[in-house]
N, C-alpha and C positions, 0 to 999 in steps of 0.2 A: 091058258092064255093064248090069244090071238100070236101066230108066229111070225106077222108084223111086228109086235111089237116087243121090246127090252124094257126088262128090269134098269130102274138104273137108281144107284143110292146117293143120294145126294149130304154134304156136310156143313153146306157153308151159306154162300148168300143166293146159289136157286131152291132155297129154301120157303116154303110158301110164306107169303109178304115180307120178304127180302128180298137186299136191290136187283139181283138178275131171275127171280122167281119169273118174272115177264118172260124171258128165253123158255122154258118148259113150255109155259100156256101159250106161248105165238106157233108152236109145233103140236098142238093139239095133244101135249104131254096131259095123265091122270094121276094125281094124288092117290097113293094105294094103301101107305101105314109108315106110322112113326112107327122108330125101332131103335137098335143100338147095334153096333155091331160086336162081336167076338173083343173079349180083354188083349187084342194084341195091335193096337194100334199107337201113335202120339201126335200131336199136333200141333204147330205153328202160327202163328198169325202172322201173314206180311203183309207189314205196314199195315197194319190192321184195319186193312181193305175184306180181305177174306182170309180164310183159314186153307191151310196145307196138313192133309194127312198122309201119314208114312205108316206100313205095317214095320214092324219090327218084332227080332227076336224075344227080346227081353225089354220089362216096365212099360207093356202096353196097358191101353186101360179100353174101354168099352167107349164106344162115341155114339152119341147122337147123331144119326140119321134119316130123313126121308126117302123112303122107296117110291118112286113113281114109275108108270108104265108107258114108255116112251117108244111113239112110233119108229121103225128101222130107222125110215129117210131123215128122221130128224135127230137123230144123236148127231150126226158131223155137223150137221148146225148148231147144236149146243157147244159141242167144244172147238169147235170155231170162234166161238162167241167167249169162251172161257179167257180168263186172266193168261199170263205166260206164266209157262212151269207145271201149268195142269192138265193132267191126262187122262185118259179113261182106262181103268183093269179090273180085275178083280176085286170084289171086297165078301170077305165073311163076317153074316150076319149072326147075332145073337142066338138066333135058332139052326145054328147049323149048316145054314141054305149059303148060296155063294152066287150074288149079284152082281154086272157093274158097276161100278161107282168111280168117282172125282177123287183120283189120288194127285200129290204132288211129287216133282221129281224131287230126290234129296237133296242137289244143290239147292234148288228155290229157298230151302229152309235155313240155308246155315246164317248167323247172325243172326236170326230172327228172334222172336220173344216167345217162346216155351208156353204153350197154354195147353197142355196133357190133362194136368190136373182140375181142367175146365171139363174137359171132356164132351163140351158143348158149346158150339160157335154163339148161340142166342146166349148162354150162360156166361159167357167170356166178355160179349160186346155189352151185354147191361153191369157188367163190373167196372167197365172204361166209364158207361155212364153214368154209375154212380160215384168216379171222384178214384176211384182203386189205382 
């Protein structure tokens, strides 16, 4: 890969055709593969605007993710542009490999509504739509 540019895993709504999906494509970001990451994650919805992921010890589960290939100069534009409480570190993928990605800090999540068992921000939001 070009050493312009990063990995970066995305979880929630810069998700291709969700609502800040536009922030990737305005930085000349590439769609590279749907994936999951490693069973050791959990996830929140606040305000169920978008989702907040936390690695954790124990009762992770595997999330749905987009890997895109994200010019340098444009990641601190993307998370510039991010919600508050989200930040950029590591995440381990399904295969091993260890990317970027959109975690949330742990306060952002307290009180929030537990969507682990969703394991997938599309999965979560079409269950709100359907009445759940």
């Amino acid at each position: 890969m070009d050493s312009n540019r990063i990995l970066l895993a995305v979880n929630g709504t810069l998700m291709r055709g969700l609502e800040l999906n536009p922030n990737l494509l305005a930085v000349a970001a590439e769609f590279v593969r749907a994936t999951t990451t490693e069973p050791v994650y959990r996830m929140w919805s606040i305000k169920d605007r978008h989702p907040g992921m936390i690695r954790v010890r124990e009762g992770g589960v595997a999330v749905a993710v987009e890997v895109w290939s994200v010019p340098a100069a444009g990641l601190g534009t993307i998370l510039l542009q991010e919600p508050p409480g989200l930040s950029i570190g590591k995440v381990k993928l399904a295969d091993q490999s260890e990317v970027l990605g959109v975690l949330a800090e742990p306060i952002l999540c307290e009180g929030q509504r537990e969507i682990t068992a969703f394991g997938d921000w599309r999965a979560y939001t079409a269950s709100r739509a359907g009445g759940d």
